[in-house]
Every structure is written in C-alpha cells, then in structure tokens.
C-alpha positions in Angstrom: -12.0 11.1 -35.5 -10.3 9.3 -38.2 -6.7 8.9 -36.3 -6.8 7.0 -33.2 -3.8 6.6 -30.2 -5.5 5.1 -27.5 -6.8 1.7 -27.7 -8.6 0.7 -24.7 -5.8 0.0 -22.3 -3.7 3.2 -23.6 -1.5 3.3 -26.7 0.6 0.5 -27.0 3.6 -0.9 -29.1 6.8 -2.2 -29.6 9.6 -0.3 -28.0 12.2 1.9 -30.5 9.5 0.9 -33.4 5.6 1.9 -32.6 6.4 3.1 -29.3 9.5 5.5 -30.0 10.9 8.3 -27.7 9.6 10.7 -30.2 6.1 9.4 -29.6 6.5 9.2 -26.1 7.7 12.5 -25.8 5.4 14.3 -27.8 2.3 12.4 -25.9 3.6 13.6 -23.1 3.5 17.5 -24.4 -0.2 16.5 -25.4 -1.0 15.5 -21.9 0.5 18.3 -20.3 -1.2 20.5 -22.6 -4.8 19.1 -21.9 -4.0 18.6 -18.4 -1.7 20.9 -16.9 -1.5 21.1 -12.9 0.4 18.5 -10.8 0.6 14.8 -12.8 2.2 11.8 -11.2 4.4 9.4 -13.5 4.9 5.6 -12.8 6.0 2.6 -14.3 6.3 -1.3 -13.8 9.4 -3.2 -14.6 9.8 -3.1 -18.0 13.4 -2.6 -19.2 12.1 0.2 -21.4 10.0 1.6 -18.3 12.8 4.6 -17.3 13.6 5.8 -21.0 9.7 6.2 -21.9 9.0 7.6 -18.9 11.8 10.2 -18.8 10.6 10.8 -22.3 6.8 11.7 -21.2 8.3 13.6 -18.1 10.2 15.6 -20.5 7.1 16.3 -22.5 5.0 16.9 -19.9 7.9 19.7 -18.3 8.0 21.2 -21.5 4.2 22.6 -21.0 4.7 23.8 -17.3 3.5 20.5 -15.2 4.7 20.0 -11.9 5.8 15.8 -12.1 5.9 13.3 -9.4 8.1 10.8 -10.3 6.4 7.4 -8.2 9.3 5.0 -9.3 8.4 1.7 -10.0 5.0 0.3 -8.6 1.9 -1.0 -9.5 -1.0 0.7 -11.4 -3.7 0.7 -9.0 -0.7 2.0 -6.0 -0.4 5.1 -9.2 -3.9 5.6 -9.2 -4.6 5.6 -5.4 -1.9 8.3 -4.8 -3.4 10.8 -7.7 -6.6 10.4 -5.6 -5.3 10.7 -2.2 -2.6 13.4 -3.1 -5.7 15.3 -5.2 -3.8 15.9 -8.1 -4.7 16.5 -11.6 -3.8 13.1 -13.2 -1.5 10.7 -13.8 0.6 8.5 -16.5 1.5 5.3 -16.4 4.3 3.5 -18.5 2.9 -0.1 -19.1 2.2 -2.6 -21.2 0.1 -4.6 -18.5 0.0 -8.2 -19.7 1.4 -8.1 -23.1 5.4 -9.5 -23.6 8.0 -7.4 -22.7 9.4 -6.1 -25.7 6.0 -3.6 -25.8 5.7 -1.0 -23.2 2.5 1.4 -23.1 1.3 4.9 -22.1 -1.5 4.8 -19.9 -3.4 8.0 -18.5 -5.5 8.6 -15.1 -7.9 10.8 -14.5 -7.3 12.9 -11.4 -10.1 11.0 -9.4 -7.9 8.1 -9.8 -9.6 6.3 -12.8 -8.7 5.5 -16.0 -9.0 8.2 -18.5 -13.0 8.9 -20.1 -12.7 8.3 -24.1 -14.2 12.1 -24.3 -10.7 13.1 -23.0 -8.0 10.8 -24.7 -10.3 12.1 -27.9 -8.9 15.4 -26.6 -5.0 14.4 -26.1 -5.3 12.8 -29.6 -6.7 16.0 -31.1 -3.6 17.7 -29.9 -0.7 15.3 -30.4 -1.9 14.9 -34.1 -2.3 18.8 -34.8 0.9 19.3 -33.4 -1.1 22.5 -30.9 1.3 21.5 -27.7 1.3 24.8 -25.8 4.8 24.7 -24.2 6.2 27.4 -21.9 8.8 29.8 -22.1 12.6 29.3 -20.6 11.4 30.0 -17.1 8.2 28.4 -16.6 8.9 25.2 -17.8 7.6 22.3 -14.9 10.0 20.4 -12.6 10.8 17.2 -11.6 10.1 15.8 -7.8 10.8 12.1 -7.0 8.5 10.6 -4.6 9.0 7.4 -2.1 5.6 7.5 -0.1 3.0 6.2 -2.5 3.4 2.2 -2.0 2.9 2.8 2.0 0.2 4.9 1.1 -1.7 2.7 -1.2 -1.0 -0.6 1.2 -2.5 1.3 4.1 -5.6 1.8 2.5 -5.9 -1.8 1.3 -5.2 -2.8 5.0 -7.8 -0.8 6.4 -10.5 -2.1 3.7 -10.3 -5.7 5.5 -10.5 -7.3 8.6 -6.9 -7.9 9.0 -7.2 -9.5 12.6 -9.4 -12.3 11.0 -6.6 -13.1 8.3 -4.1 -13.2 10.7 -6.0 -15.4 13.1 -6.4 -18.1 10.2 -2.0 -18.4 9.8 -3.0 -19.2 6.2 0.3 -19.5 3.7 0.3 -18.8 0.3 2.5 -18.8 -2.7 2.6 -15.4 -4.8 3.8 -15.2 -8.1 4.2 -11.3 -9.6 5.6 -12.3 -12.9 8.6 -10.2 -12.4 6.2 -7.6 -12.5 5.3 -4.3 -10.8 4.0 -6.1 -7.9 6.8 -7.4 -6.5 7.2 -4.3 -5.2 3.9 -4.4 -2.4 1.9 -7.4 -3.1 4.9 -9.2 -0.3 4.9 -6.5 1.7 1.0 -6.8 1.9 1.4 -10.4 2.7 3.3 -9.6 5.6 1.0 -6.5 7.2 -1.9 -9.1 6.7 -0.2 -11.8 8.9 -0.4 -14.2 6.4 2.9 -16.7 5.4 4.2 -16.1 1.8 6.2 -18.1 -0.3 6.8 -15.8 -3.2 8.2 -17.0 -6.8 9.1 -14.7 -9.9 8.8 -11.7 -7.1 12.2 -10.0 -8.0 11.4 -7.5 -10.9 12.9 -8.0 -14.0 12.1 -6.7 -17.3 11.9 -9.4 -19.6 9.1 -11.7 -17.4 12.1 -14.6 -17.2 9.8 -16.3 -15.0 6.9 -16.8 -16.8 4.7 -14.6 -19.7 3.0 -11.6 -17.7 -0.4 -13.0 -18.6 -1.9 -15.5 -15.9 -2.9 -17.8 -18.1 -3.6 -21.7 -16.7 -0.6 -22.6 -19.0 1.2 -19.8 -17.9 1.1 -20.7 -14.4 2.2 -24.1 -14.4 4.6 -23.6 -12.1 2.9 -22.0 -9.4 0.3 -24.4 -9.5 3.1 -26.9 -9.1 4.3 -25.2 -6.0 0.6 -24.6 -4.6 0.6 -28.6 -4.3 4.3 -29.2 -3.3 3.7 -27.0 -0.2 0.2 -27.5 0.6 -0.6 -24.4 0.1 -4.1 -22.2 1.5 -3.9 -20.0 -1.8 -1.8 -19.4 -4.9 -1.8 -15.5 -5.8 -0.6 -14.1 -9.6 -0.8 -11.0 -10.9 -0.2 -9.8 -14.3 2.8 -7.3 -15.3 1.5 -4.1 -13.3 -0.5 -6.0 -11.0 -4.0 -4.5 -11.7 -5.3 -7.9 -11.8 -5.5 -11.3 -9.9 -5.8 -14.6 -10.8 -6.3 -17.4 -8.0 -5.2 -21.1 -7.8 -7.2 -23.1 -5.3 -5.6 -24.8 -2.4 -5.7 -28.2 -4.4 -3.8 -26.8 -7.3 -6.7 -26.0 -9.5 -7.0 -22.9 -11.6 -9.5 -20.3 -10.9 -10.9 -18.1 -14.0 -11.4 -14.9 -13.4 -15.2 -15.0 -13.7 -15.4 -17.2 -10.9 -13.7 -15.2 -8.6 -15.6 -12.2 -9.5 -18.7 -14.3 -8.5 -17.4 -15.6 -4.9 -16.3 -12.1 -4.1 -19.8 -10.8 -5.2 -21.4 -12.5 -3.8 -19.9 -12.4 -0.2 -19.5 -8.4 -0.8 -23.3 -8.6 -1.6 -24.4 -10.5 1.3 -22.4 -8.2 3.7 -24.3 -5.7 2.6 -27.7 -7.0 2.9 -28.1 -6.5 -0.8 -26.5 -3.9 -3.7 -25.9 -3.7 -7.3 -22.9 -5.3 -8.6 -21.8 -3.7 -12.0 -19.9 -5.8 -15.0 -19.4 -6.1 -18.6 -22.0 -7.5 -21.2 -19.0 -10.2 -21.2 -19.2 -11.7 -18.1 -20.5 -15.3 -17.1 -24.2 -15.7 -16.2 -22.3 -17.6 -13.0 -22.3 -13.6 -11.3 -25.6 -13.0 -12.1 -26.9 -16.6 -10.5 -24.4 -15.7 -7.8 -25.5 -12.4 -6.9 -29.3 -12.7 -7.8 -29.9 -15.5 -5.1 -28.6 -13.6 -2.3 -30.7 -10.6 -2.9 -28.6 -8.7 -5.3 -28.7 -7.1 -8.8 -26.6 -6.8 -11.6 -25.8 -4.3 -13.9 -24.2 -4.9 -17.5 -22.4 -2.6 -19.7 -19.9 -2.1 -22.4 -16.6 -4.0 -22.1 -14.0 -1.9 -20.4 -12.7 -1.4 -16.9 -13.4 2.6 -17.3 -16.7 2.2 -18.6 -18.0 -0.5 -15.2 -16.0 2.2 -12.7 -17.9 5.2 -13.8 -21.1 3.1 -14.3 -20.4 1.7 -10.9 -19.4 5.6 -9.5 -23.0 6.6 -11.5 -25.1 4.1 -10.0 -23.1 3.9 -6.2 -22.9 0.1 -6.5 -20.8 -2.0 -4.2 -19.0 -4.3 -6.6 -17.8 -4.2 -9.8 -15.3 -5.7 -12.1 -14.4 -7.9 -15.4 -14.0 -11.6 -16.1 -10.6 -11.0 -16.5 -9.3 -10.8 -12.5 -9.9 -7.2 -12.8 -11.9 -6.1 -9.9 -13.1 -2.7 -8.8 -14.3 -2.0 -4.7 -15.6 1.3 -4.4 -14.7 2.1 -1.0 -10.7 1.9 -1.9 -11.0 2.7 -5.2 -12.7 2.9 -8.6 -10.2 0.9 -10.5 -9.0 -2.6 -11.3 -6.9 -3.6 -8.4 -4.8 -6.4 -8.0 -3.8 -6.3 -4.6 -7.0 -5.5 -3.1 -8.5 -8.4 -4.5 -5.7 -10.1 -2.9 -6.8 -9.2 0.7 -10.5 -9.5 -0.1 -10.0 -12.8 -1.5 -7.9 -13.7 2.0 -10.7 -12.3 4.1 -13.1 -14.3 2.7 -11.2 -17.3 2.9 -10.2 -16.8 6.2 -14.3 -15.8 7.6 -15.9 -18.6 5.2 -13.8 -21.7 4.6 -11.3 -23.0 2.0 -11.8 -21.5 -1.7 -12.3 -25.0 -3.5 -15.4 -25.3 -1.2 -16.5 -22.3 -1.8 -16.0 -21.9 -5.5 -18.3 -25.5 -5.7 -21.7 -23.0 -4.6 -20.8 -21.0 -7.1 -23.0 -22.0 -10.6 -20.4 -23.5 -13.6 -20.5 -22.9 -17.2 -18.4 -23.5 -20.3 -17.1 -20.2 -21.6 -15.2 -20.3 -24.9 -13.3 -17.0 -26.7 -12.3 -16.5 -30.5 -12.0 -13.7 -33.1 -13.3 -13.5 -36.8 -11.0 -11.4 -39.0 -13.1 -8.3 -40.0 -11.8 -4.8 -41.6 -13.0 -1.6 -40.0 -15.0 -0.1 -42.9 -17.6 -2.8 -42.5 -18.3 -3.3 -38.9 -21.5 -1.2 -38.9 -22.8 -2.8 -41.6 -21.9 -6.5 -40.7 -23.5 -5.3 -37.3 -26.3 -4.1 -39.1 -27.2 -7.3 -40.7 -26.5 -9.1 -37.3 -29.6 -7.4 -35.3 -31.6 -7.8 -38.1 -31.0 -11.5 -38.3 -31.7 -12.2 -34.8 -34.7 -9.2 -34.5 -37.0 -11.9 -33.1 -34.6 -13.5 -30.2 -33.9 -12.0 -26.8 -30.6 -9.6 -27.5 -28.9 -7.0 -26.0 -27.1 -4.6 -27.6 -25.1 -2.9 -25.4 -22.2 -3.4 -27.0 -22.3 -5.4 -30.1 -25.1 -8.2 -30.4 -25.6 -10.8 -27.0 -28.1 -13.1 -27.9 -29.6 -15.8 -25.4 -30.8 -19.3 -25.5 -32.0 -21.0 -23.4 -29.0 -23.1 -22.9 -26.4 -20.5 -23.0 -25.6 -16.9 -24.9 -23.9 -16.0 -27.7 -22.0 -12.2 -27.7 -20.5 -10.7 -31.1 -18.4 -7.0 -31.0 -16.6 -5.2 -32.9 -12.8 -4.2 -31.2 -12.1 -0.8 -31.1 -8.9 -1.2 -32.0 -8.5 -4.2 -34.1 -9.7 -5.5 -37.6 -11.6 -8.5 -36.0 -15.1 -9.2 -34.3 -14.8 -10.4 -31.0 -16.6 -14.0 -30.4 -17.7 -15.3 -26.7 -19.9 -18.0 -26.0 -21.2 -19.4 -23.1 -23.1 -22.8 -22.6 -24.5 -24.5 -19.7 -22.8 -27.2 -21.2 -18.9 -27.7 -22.9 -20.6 -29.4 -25.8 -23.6 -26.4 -26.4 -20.9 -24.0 -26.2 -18.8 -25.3 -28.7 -22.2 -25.9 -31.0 -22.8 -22.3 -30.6 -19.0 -21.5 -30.8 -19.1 -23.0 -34.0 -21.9 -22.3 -35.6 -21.6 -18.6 -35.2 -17.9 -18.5 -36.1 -19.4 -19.8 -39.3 -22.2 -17.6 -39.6 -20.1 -14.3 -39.0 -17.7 -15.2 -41.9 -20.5 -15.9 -44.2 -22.0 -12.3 -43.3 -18.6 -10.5 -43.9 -17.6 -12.2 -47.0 -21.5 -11.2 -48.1 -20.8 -7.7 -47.5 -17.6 -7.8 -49.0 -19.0 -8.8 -52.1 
C-alpha cells in the first residue's frame, strides 16, 4: 500500500487539524464496514475524547453496528470487556502518551488485542476507496451506554494475584495517573487490594495539568518527591490511558521499564518452574540474564506490543512485554496492561521483600536511544548496505540490523511511520555505550548521505 492510517499505536494527530471529525467519522464507517457485529467504544480523558468518539460512533452506526459506549476508562479495562463480553471488536479514542492537544483512534480485535496489521491494511483499503457499505434508514446500528466494564476488568486483575498476601503486608503507595484514564480504577484497585494509597494528578483532566502523560524520570519529579516525603513502599505512574506502568522504588529512585520487566520475569518464571518469556529485539540483555538463570527462555521479536501478544498467544509463553512498562500476562489478558502490572508488582513486593533490594539481583546496563533522519524511499537500501557491512558479526535481523559485541549490542530500524532510523544501544558499561552510541550515529549518516548521492 502506498497510503498508510495506522501507525503502530493507531492513527494519530492533532485535534480539528490531522485528526478532524471528518476523519474520525469516516474511520469509523471503515471500521464498521470491515467489522460489523457488536463493537465497544472508549476513551481516556482527553478534552477532545467525547467529540471524536461520538464522531466514530456515528460512523460506525451508519453501517449497521450495534455500539457499547464504555465511557471513560483505561485501554486494557476496553480490551478486557470486548473479550469477556465476546464481541466483535473495539475502538479506542487515545493518544496514549503523547500531549494533549493529539487524540488517536485505536482498534481491538475481538479477542481483546490490538488490531493484526493484515487488518488495519483492510480498514485503510476502505476509508481511502471511499467503499463504506452503510445501511438503509431502518437498519442503521444503535447506541447502548454501558457502566459495568471497570468492575469487570478490576475483578479479573484481583483474582490474578494473591490479594490476601498484599493486604497482609499494609504497604502504602503513592499513585500518580497523569490526569489520565486511570484515575478511574487504578484507586479503586488500590483499595480491593488492601493496600494504603496516596494518589496525586488522579482527578482526570484533559490537558495533563499535572504533569506530561509520559512517565518520564523528569516527568515524575514530583512523585518521586512525595515517594520520599511519605516514606513510601512504592510509587505507581501510568501514562494517559494507563496501558503502562512505570515504578519508583521505595527510596525515591526511578525504575526503567526494562527493569521491571526483568524482576517480574523473572519471579513469573520461577513460579512456574520454568517458561518462555516473549519481548522485542529492543529489550535489555538484563531479561535475558534474568530469566535465563532461573531456568527460563526468551523469545525476541519485532518491536510492537501486537506483534510480542500474538507471538506470546503462538508460542503459549507465560510472560511477555516491552521495555517501555508495557507488560502482557497471559492468564488476564494478551495486552499491555497498566494496572495489572500494578498488582503483580505489589504481590511480588509483598511475597519477596522491598523493590530496591530486589531490583539490585537484577543484571544493570547502560541503554541509550536516538534517531538518524532518514527518508522512506531509501530505507531498504540503507538497510541493504547495513547487513552487508556487518555480514561477518553476530546479527539478528528480526527487525532491522542488532549487532552484538562482546561488551554490549548495537540495534538500527527503520520506523514504520517516520522518516528516521531508530538507534538503541546497549553497553555493559555507560562509557561503551556511548562509544557505540556514537560511532554508529556517525556511521548511519555517512551510509544515507552515500545513498543519497
């Protein structure tokens, strides 16, 4: 296809410029057409949240579907209730973690996951040939607002941990939502668990006043802050719809998202007298060492939370998730889910000791991020000359080029939906990753300006 929508977190803009009503509304015909059935709508608490998703609604009626209008709530809560309720998908109007003036169309599968490629390819193949297939006068869908899918999702969450051992540990925490869509259950989970919260930025309000809805270290200053003041067990954040979870230990230091992946892995793992635990080509080599000593395996593959569920669902592992605080347990669900990892985080905690203790077993490396300016036309061949370059390391090429040292790895991608090569490198030190960091920076410039001519 040479006309694209969905990037890999939905289609996304700025509100009343990219993301119009227009748009919205004639997404929503393409879903409805593709899908039909019963489809459940959601949103988090983005001021633009109600007009964009009145505008899919409207779209989606227009071809026959049957709505269920889920209010506010997170993305995860959205996802569980399609699954539960078996229905035939879902839509979700978020932006996730990006600032508020963007909102975002989001679509679920009906076994609860995010939507294959194969069929947003399909919903983009209709919105841009215009072939909606809306109904006459009186078979147009309806409408049905529903109240019960936050008690339903929480329940589940609840009965996925052992609640009694939470409670028995009186642990308080401080839980920071961002203003988001979590405001609306991650308190309320608090509470069923037994567990003391002091909640900050948990009133939802569209325009993040408490703090960007990334949970960035710098981001969560404050929170961190409060961790400390009040002596704290935990400090809990989650990004705008709550899909993810970033911790802060009980001495006020920030936890990245790789890390808590790994403890969680590896305690998962060990419960289970072994599995596979499944995660992008992306992740730190900290999972691997964490999950490998106790008798585990790991599993890479492309970036993307869809691609690890369905590799996870293929494979029946018993873990999976990205660096990113976005974890997937297959025994609630096959998604990213922010909450969950919330009470599986407290378990642990509460079973194995405080987290700064056990976040020091865990194996640390530096990890450092960029991008290198690129346009589409000549990824392939930029890639091309990359794998020949390096034909005689170790790579992988799962998705882009990973090549290993022996102090550390080096990964170069394409995005899928930006002009730019994405840049991650990892070093057992700070000072070999930034070597690598900067010497392949270099390197990647040299190779696109050569193929530019």
């Amino acid at each position: 296809m040479t006309r694209r929508l969905f990037g890999t977190n939905g289609v996304r803009g700025i509100v009343n410029s990219e993301m119009s009503i227009e748009l919205a509304m004639d997404l929503g015909r393409a879903i409805g057409t593709a899908l039909g059935g019963r489809l459940a709508i959601g949103m988090d608490s983005r001021i633009s949240g109600e007009m964009l998703k009145c505008a899919v609604s409207a779209g989606l009626m227009s071809t026959g579907v049957k709505v269920f209008d889920l209010g506010m709530l997170p993305t995860p809560a959205l996802q569980y209730y399609v699954k539960a309720r078996k229905l035939d998908g879902g839509v979700v109007i978020t932006a996730s973690h990006n600032p508020p003036e963007f909102n975002g169309i989001k679509c679920i599968a009906a076994d609860g996951t995010e939507m294959a490629r194969e069929d947003e390819e399909r919903i983009e193949r209709i919105f841009f040939d215009r072939s909606f297939v809306v109904k006459e006068w009186d078979r147009v869908g309806s409408l049905h607002h529903q109240s019960d899918a936050p008690n339903l999702y929480l329940d589940s969450i609840v009965r996925h941990v052992d609640k009694d051992a939470i409670r028995k540990a009186s642990m308080t925490v401080v839980v920071d939502c961002a203003n988001g869509a979590g405001s609306i259950t991650t308190p309320r989970l608090l509470e069923l668990l037994g567990v003391r919260a002091i909640t900050l930025n948990c009133n939802p309000q569209g325009t993040f006043p408490g703090r960007p809805s990334e949970p960035t270290e710098e981001s969560l200053s404050d929170l961190i802050a409060l961790v400390k003041k009040t002596s704290a067990d935990l400090g809990i954040a989650h990004d705008g719809d709550a899909d993810r979870t970033i911790f802060i230990d009980e001495n006020g230091a920030f936890v990245h998202g790789d890390r808590s992946l790994a403890l969680i892995a590896r305690s998962i793992v060990k419960s289970r007298g072994g599995g596979l635990v499944v995660t992008p080509v992306s992740t730190s080599r900290c999972v691997e060492d964490a999950v490998i000593a106790i008798g585990g395996q790991v599993k890479y593959t492309k970036v993307g939370a869809p691609i690890v569920a369905r590799v996870m669902k293929s494979t029946n592992a018993v873990f999976g998730g990205e660096e990113n605080g976005g974890l997937i347990f297959p025994e609630h669900q096959y998604c990213r889910d922010g909450l969950m990892t919330v009470a599986k985080m407290l378990e642990i905690i509460s079973k194995e000791g405080r987290l700064s203790s056990l976040l020091n077993e865990i194996p640390r490396y530096s990890l450092i991020k960029g991008k290198v300016e690129c346009r589409n036309g000549i990824k392939q061949d930029v890639m091309a000359q990359l794998c020949d370059r390096f034909r005689e390391k170790a790579i992988d090429t799962t998705d882009g080029i990973k090549i290993f040292f022996d102090d550390g790895w080096v990964l170069i991608r394409p995005s899928g939906t930006e002009p730019i090569f994405r840049l991650i490198v990892e070093g057992v030190t700070e000072a070999n990753a930034k070597r690598y960091f900067a010497e392949f920076k270099t390197m990647l410039h040299e190779i696109i300006q050569s193929v530019n001519g």
